[in-house]
N, C-alpha and C positions, 0 to 999 in steps of 0.2 A: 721597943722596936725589934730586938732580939727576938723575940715572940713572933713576930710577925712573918721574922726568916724561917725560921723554923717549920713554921705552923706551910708557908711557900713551898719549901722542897718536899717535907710529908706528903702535901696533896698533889705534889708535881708527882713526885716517885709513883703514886697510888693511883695516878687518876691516867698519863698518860704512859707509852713506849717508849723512851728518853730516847733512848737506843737510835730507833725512826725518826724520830723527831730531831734530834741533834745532827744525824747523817742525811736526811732531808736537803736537796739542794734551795739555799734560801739567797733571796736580794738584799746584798747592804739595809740595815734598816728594817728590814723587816723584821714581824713578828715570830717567832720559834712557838712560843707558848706561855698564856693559854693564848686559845684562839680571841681576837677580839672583840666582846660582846659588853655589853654593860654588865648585864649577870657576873661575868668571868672578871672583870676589873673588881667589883665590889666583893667578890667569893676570893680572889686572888689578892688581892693588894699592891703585885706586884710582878713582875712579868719577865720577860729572857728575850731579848733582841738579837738578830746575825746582823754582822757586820762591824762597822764601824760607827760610833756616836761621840759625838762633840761636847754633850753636856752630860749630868745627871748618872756617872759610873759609878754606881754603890758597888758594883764589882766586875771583873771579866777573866775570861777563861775562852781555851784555845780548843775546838774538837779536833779528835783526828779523823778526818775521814776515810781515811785508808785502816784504823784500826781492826786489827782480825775480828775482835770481839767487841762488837758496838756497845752493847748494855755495861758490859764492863769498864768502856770507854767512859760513855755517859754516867757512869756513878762516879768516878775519879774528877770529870767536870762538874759535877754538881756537889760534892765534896768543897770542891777550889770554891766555889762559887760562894756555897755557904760560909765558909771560913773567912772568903776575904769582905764579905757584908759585913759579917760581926766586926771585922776589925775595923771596918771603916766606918762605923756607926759613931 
């Protein structure tokens, strides 16, 4: 399963602007990324929610939206993110 995280944030880092995407004004609940497609569920495994969820937290992390530097924002949350999956596996 480890593999799976991994292989997640690679294609996140690679494929999308974390940066935009994290600082992005989003709805409880909704989707952050990937966008949701069946393509992107079967190509991702695994996905990034805003807001608040009740079940299913393999991990969570906080953005700052007011950070001066978003991309560097967003690599410190996706750091958090990937670390606390592993542990929680």
């Amino acid at each position: 399963m480890s593999k799976y995280i991994s292989d997640f944030f690679a294609k996140a880092n690679q494929n999308f602007n974390l940066g935009e995407k994290f600082k992005a004004p989003h709805s409880p609940g909704s989707r952050i990324l990937p966008s949701k497609t069946n393509k992107n569920d079967a190509d991702y495994q695994m996905r990034i929610d805003a807001g608040d969820m009740t079940h299913g937290k393999l991990a969570t992390a906080s953005f700052d939206t007011a950070a001066e530097d978003p991309q560097k924002e967003a690599a410190r949350v996706v750091e958090e993110l990937r670390q606390k999956a592993k542990e929680n596996l």
